[in-house]
The first five atom37 places (N, CA, C, CB, O) and aatype in JSON, in Angstrom:
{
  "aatype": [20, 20, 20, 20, 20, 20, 20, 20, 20, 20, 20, 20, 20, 20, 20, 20, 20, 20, 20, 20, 20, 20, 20, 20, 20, 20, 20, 20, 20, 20, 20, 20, 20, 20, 20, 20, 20, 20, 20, 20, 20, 20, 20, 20, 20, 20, 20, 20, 20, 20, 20, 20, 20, 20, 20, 20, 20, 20, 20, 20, 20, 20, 20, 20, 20, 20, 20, 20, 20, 20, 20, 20, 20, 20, 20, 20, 20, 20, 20, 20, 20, 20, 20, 20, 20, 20, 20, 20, 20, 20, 20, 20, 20, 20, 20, 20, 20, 20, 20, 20, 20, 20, 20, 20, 20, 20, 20, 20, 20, 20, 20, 20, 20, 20, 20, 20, 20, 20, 20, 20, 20, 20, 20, 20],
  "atom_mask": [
    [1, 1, 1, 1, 1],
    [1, 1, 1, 1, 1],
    [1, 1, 1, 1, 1],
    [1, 1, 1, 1, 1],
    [1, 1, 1, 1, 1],
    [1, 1, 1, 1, 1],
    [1, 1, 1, 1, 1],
    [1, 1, 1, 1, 1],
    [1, 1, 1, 1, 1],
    [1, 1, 1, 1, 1],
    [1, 1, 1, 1, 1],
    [1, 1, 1, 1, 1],
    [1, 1, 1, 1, 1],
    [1, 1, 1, 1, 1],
    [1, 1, 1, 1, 1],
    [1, 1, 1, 1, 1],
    [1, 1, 1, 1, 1],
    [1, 1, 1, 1, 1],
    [1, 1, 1, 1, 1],
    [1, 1, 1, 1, 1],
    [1, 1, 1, 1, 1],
    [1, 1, 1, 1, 1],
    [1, 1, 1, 1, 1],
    [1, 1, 1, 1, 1],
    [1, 1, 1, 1, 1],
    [1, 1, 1, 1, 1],
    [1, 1, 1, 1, 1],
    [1, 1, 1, 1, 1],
    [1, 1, 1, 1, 1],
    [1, 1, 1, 1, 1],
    [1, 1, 1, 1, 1],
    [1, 1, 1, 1, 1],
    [1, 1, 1, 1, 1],
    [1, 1, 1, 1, 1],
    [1, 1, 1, 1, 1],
    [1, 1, 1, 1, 1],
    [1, 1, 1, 1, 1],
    [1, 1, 1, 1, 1],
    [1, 1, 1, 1, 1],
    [1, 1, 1, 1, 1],
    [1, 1, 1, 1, 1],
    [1, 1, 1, 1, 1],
    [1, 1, 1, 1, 1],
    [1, 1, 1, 1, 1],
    [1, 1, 1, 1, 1],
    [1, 1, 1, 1, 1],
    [1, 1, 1, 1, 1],
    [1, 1, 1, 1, 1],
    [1, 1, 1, 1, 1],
    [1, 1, 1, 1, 1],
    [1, 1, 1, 1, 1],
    [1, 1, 1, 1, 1],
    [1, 1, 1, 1, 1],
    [1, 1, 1, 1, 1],
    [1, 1, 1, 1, 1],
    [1, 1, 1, 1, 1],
    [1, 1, 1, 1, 1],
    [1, 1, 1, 1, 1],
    [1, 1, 1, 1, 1],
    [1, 1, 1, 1, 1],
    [1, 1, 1, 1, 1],
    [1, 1, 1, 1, 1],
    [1, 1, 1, 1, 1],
    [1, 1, 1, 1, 1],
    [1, 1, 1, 1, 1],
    [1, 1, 1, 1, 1],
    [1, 1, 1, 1, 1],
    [1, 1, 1, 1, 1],
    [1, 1, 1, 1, 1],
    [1, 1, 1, 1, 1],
    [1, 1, 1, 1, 1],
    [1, 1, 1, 1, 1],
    [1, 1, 1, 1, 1],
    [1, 1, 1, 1, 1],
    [1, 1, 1, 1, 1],
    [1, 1, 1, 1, 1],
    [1, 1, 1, 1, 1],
    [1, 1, 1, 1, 1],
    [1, 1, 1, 1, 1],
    [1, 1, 1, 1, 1],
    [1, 1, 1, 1, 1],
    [1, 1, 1, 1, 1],
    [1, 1, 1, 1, 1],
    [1, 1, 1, 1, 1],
    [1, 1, 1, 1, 1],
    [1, 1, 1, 1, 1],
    [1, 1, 1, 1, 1],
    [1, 1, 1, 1, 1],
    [1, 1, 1, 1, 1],
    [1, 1, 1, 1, 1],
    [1, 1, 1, 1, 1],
    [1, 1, 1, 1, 1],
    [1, 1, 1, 1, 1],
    [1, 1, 1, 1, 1],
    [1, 1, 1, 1, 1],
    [1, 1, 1, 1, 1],
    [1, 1, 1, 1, 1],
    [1, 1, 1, 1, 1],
    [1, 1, 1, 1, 1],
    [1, 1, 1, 1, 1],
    [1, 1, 1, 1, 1],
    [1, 1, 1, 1, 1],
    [1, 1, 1, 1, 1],
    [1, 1, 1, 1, 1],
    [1, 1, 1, 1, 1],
    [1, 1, 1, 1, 1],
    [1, 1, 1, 1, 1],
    [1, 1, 1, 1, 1],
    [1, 1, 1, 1, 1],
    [1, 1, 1, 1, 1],
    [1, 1, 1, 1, 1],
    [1, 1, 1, 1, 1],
    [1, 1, 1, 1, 1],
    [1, 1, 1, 1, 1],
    [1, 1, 1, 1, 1],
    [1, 1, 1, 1, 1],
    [1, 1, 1, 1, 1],
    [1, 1, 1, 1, 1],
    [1, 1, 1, 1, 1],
    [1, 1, 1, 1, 1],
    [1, 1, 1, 1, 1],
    [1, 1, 1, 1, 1],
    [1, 1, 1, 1, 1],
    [1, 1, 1, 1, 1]
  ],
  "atom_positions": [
    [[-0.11, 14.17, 3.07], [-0.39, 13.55, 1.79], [0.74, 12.58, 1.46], [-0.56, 14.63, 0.68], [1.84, 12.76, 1.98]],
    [[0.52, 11.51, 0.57], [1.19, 10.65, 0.29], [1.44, 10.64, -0.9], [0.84, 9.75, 0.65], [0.51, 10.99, -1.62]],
    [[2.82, 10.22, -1.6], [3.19, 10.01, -2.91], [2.91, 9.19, -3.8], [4.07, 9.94, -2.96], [3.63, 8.2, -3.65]],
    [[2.3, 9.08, -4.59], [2.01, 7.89, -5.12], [2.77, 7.63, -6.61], [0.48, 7.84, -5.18], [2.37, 8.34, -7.53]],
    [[3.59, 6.89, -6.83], [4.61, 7.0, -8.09], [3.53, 6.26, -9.3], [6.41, 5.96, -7.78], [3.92, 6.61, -10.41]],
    [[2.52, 5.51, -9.37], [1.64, 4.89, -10.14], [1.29, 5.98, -11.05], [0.51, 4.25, -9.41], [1.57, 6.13, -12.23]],
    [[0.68, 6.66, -10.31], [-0.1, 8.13, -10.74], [0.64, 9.83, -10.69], [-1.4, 8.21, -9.61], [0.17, 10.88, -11.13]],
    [[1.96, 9.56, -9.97], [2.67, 10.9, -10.15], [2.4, 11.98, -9.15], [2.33, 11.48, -11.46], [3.02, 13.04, -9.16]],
    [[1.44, 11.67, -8.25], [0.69, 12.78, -7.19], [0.67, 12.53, -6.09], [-0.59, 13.07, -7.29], [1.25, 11.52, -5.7]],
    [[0.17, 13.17, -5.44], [0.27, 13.59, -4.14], [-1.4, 13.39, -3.51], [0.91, 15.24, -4.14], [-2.27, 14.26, -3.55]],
    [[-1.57, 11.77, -2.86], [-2.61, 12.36, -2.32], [-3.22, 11.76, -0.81], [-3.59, 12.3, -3.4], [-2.52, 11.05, -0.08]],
    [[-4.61, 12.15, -0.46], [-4.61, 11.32, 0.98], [-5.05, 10.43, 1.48], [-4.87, 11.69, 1.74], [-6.0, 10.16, 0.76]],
    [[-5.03, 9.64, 2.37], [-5.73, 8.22, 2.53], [-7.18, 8.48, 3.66], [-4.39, 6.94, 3.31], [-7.94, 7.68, 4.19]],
    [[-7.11, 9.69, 3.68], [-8.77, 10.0, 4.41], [-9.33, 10.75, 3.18], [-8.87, 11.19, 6.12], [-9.93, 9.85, 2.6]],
    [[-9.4, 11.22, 2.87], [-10.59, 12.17, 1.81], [-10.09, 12.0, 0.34], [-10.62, 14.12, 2.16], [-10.63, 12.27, -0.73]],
    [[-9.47, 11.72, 0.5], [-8.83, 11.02, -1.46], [-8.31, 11.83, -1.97], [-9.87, 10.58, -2.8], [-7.65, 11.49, -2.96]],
    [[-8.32, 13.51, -1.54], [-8.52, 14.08, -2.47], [-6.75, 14.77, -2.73], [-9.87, 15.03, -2.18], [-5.99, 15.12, -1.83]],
    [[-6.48, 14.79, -4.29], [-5.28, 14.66, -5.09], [-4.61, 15.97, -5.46], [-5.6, 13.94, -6.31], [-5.32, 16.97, -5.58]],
    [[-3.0, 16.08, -5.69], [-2.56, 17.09, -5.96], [-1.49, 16.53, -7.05], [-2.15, 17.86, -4.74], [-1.08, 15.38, -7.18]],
    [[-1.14, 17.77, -7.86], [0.2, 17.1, -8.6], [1.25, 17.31, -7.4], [0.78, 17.98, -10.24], [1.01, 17.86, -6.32]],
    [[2.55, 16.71, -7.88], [3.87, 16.23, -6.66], [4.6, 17.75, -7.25], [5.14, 14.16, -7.02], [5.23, 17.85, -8.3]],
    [[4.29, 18.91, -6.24], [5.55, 19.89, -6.17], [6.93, 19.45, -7.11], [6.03, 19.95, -4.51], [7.48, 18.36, -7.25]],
    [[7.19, 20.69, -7.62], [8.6, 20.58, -8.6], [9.47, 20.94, -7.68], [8.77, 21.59, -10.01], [10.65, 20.6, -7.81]],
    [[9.09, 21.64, -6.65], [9.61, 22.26, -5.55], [9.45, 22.39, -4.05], [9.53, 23.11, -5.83], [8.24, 22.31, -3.88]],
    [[9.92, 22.51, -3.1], [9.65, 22.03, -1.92], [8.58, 23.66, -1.3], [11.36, 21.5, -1.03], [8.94, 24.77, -1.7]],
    [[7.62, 23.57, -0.56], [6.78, 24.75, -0.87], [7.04, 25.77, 0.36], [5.13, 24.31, -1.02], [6.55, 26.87, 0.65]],
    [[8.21, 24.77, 1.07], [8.56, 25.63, 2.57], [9.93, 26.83, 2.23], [9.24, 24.19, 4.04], [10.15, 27.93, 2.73]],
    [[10.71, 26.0, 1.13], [12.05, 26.49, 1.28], [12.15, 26.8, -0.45], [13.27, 25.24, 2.1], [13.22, 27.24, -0.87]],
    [[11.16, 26.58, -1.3], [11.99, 26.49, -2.82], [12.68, 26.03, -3.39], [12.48, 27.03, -3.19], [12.81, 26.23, -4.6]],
    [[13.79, 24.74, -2.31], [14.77, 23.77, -2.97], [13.61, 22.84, -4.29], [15.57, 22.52, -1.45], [12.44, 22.47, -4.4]],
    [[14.96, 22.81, -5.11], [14.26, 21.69, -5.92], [15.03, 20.25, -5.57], [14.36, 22.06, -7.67], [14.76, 19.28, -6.28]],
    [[16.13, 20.07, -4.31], [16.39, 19.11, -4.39], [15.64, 18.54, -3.11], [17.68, 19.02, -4.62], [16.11, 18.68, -1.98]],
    [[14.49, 17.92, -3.37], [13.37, 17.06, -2.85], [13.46, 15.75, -3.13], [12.13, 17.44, -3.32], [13.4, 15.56, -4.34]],
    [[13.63, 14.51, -2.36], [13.73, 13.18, -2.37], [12.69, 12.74, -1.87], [14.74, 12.68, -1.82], [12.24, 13.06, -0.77]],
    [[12.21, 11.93, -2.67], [10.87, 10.95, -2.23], [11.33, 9.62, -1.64], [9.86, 10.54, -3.6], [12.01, 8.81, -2.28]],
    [[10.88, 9.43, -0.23], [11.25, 8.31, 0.77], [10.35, 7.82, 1.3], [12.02, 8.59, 1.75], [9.31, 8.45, 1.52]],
    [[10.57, 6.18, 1.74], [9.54, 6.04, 2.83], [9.43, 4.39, 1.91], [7.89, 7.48, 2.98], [10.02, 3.97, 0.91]],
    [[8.25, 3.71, 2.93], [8.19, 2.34, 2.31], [7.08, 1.91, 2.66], [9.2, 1.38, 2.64], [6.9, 1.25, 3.69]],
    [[5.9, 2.34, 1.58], [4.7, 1.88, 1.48], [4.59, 0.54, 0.69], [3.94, 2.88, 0.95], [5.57, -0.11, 0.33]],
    [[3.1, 0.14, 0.42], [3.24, -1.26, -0.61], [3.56, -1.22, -1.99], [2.01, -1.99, -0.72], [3.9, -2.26, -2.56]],
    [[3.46, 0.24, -2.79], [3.99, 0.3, -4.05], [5.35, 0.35, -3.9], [3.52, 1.34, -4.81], [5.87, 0.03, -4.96]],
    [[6.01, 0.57, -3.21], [7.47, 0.53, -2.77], [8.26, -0.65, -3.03], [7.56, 0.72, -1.41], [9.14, -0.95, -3.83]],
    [[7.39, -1.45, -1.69], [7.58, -2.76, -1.45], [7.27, -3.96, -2.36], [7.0, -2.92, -0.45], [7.95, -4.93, -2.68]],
    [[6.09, -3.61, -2.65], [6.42, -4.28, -4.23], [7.59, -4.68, -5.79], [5.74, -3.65, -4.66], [8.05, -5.47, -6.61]],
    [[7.48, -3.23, -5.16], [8.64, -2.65, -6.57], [9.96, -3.32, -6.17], [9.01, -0.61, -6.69], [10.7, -3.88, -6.98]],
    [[10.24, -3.2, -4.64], [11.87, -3.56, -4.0], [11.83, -5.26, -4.19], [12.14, -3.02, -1.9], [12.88, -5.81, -4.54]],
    [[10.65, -6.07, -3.97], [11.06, -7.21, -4.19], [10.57, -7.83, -5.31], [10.9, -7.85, -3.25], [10.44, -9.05, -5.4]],
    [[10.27, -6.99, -6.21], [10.38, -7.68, -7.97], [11.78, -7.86, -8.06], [9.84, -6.54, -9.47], [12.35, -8.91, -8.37]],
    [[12.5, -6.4, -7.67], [14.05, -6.3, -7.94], [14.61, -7.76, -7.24], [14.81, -4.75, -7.12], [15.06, -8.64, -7.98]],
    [[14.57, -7.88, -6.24], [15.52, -9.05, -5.76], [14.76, -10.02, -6.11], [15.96, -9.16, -4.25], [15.57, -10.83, -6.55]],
    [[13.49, -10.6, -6.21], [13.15, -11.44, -6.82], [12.44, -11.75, -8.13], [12.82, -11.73, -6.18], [11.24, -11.87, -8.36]],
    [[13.75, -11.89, -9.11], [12.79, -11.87, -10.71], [12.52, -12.22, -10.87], [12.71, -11.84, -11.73], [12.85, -13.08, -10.05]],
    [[11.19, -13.1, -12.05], [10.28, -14.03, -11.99], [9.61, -14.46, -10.94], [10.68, -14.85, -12.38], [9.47, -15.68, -10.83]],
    [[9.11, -13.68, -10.07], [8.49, -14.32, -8.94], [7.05, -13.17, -9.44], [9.47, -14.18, -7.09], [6.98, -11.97, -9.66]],
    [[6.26, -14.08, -9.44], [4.71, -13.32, -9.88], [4.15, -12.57, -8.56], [3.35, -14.63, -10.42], [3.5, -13.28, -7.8]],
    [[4.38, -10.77, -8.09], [3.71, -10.53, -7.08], [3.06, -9.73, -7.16], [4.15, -10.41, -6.25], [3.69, -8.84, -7.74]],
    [[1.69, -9.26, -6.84], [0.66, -8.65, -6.69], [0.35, -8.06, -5.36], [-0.19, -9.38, -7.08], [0.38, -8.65, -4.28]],
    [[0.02, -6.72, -5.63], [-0.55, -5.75, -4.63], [-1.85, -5.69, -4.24], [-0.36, -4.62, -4.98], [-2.68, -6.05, -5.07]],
    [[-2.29, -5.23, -2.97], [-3.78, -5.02, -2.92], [-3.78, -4.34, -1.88], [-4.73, -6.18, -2.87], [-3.4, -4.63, -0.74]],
    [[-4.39, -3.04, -2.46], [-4.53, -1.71, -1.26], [-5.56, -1.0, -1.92], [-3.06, -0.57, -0.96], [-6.1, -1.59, -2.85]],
    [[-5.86, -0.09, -1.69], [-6.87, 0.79, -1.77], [-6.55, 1.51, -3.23], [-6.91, 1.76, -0.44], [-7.35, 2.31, -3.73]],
    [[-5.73, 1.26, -3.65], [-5.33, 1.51, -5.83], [-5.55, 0.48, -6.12], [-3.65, 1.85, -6.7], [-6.29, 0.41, -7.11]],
    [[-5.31, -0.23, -5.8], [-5.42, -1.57, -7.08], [-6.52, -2.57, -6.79], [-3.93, -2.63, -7.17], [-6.87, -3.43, -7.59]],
    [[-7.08, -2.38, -5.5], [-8.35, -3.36, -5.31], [-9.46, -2.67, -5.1], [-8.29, -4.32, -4.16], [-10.47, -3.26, -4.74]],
    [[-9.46, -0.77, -5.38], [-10.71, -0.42, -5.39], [-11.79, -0.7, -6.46], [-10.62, 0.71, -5.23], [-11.67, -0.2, -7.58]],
    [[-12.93, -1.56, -6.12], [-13.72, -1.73, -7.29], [-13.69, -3.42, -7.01], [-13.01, -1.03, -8.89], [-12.64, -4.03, -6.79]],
    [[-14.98, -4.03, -7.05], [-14.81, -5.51, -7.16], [-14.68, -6.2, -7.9], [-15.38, -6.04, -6.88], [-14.71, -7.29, -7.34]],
    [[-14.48, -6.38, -9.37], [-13.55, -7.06, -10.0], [-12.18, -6.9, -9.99], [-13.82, -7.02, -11.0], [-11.42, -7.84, -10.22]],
    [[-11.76, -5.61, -9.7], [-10.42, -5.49, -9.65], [-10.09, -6.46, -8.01], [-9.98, -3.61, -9.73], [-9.83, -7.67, -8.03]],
    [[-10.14, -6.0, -7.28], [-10.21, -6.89, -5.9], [-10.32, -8.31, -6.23], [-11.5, -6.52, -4.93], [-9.38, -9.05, -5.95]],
    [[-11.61, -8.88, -6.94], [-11.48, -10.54, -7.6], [-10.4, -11.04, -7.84], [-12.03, -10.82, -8.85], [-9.79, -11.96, -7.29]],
    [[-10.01, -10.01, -9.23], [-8.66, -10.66, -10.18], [-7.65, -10.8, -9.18], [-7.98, -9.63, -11.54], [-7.04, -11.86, -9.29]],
    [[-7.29, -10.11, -8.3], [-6.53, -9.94, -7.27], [-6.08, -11.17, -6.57], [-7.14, -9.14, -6.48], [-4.96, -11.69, -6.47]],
    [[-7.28, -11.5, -6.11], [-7.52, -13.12, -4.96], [-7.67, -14.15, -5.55], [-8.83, -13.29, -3.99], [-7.42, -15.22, -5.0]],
    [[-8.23, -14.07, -7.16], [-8.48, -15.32, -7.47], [-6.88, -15.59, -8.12], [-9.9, -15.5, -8.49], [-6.47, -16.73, -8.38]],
    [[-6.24, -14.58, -8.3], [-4.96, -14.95, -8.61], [-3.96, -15.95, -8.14], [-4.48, -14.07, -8.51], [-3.34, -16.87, -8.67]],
    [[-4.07, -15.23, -6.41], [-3.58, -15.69, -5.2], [-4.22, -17.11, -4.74], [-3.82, -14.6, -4.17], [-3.52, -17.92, -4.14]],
    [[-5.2, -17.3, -4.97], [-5.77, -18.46, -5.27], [-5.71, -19.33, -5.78], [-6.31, -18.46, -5.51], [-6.04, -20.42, -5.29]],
    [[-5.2, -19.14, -7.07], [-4.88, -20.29, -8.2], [-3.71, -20.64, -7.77], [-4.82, -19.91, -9.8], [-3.43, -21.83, -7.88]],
    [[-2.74, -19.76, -7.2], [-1.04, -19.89, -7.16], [-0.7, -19.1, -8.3], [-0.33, -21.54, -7.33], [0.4, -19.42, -8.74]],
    [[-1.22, -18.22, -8.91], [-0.51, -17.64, -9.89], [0.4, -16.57, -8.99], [-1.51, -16.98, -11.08], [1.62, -16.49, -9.09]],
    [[-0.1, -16.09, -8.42], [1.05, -15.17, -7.75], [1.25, -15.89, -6.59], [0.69, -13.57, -7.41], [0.46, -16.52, -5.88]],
    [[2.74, -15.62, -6.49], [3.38, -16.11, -5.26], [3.11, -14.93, -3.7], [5.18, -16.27, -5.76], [2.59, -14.99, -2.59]],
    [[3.75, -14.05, -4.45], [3.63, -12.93, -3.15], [2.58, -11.92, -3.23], [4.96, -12.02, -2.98], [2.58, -11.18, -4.22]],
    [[1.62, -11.79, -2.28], [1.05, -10.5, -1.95], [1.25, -9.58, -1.33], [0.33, -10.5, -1.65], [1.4, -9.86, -0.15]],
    [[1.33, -8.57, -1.56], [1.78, -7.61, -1.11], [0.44, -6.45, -0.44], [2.68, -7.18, -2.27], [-0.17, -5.88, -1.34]],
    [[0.09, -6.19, 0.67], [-1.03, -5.37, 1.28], [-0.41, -4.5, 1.99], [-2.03, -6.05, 2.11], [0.74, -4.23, 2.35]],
    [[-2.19, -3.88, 2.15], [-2.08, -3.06, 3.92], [-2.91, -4.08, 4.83], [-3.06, -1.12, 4.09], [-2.76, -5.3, 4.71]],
    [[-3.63, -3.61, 5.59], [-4.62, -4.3, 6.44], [-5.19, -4.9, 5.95], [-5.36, -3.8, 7.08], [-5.22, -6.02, 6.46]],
    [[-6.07, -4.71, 4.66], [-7.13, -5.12, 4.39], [-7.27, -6.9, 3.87], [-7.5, -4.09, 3.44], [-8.25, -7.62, 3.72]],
    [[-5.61, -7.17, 3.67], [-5.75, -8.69, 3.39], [-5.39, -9.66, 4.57], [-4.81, -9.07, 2.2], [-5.01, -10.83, 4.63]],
    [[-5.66, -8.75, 5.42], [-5.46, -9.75, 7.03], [-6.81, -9.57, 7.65], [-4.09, -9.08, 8.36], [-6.94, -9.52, 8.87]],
    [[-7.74, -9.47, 6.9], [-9.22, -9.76, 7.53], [-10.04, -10.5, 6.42], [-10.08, -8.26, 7.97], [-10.46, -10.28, 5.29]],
    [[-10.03, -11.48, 7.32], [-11.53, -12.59, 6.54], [-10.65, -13.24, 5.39], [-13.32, -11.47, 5.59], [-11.33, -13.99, 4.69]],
    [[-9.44, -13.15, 5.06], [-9.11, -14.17, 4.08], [-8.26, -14.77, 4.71], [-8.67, -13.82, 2.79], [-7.43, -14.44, 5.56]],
    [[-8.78, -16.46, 3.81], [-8.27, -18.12, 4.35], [-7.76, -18.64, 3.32], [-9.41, -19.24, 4.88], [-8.55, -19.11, 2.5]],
    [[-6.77, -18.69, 3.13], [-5.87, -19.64, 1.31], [-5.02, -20.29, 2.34], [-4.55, -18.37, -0.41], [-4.5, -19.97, 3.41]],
    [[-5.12, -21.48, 1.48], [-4.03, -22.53, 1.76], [-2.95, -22.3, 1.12], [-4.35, -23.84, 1.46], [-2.91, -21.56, 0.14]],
    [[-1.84, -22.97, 1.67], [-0.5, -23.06, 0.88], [0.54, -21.79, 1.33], [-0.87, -22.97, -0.85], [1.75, -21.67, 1.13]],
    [[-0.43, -20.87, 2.02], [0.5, -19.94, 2.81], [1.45, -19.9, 3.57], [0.12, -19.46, 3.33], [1.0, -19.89, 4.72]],
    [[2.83, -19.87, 3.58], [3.98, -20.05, 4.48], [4.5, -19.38, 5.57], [4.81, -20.07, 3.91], [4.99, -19.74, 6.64]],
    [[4.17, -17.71, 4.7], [4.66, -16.86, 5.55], [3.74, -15.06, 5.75], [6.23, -16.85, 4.97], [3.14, -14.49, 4.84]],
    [[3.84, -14.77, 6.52], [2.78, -13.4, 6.58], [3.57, -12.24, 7.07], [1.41, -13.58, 7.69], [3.4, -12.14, 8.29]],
    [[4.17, -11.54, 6.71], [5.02, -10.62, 7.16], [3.67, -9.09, 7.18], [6.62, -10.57, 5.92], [3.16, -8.6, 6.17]],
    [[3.45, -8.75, 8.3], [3.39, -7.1, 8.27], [4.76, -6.25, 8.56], [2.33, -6.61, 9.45], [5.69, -6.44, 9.35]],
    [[4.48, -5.21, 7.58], [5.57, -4.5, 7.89], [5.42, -3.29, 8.69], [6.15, -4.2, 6.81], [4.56, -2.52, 8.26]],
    [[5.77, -3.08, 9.31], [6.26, -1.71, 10.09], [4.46, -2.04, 11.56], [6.2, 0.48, 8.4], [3.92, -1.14, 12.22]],
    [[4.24, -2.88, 11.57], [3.28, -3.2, 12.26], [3.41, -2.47, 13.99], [3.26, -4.8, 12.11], [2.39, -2.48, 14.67]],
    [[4.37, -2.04, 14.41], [4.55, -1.62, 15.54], [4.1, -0.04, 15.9], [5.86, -1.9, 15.71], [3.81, 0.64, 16.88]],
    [[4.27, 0.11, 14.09], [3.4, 1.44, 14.3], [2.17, 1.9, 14.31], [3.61, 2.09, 13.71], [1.86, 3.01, 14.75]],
    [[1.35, 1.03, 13.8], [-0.23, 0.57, 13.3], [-0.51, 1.11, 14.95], [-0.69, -1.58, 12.7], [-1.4, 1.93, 15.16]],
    [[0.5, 0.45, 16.3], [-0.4, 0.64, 17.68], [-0.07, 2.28, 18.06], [0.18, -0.62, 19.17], [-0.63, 2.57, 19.12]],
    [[0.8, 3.58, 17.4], [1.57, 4.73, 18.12], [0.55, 5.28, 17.17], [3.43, 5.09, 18.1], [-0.16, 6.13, 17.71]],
    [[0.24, 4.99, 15.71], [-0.59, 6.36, 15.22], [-1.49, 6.73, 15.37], [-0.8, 6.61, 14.32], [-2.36, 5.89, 15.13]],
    [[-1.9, 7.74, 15.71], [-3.46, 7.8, 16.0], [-4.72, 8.31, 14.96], [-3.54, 8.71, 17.16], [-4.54, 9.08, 14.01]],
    [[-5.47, 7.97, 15.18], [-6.73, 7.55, 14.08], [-8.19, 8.78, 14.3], [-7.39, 5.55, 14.6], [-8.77, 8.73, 15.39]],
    [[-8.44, 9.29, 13.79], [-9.11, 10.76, 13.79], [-10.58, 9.83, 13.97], [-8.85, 12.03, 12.08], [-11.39, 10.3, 14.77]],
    [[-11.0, 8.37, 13.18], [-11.78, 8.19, 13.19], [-12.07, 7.19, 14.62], [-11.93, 7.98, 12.01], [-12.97, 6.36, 14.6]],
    [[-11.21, 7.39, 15.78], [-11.2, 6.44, 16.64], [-12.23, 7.14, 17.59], [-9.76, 6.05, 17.18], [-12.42, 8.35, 17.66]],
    [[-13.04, 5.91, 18.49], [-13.84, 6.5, 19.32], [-13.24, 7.0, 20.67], [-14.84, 5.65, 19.51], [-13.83, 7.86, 21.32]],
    [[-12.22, 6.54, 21.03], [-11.64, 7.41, 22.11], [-12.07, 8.16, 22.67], [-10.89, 7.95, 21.95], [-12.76, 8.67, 21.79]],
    [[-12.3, 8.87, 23.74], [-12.56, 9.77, 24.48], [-13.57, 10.5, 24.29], [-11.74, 10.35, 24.58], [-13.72, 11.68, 24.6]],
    [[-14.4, 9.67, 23.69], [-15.73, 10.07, 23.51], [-16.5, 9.52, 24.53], [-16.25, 9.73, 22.24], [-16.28, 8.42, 25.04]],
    [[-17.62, 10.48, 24.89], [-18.48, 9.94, 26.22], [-20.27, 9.78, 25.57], [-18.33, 11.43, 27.79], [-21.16, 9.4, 26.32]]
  ]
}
């Protein structure tokens, strides 16, 4: 399960389904538990900090589920109102905007080591 600081919980990116975030760690009882790691709410958040006034917008599976929300999103990126987008996969398929400079995936080397429950693999 994954952390999600938007919403405070704990949840998963196959079945959705949500928990509140432990006060406590559930192996050992420490309460000193640190939340790590660098997803796009992360990454977002890290380069508002170094870059202020720079208009950037997310789009992942929170903030673009639903198609107007997804719209406001692109037509943003569209106008030039936002400078940076910030994704997962889903904004490296089928979209074409001009004025684009630069495309960074992050941690992309791992996208090829994890493996995918829904992959056809070794199926006959």
């Amino acid at each position: 399960m994954t952390y999600h600081k938007f919403s405070d919980k704990l949840q998963c990116h196959y079945c959705r389904k949500e928990k509140p975030k432990p006060r406590e760690c559930p192996s050992c009882n420490s309460w000193d538990m640190h939340l790590y790691g660098m997803g796009t709410e992360k990454l977002e958040e890290q380069l508002g900090v170094l870059l202020p006034g720079v208009r950037i917008d997310r789009m992942d599976y929170d903030t673009a589920s639903g198609r107007t929300r997804l719209e406001k999103i692109l037509t943003r990126f569209a106008n030039n109102d936002t400078q940076i987008l910030v994704g997962t996969q889903m904004i490296a398929k089928g979209l074409d905007f001009e004025n684009v400079g630069l495309v960074v995936v992050p941690k992309a080397d791992q996208l090829f080591a994890f493996p995918d429950f829904r992959a056809a693999e070794g199926l006959r």
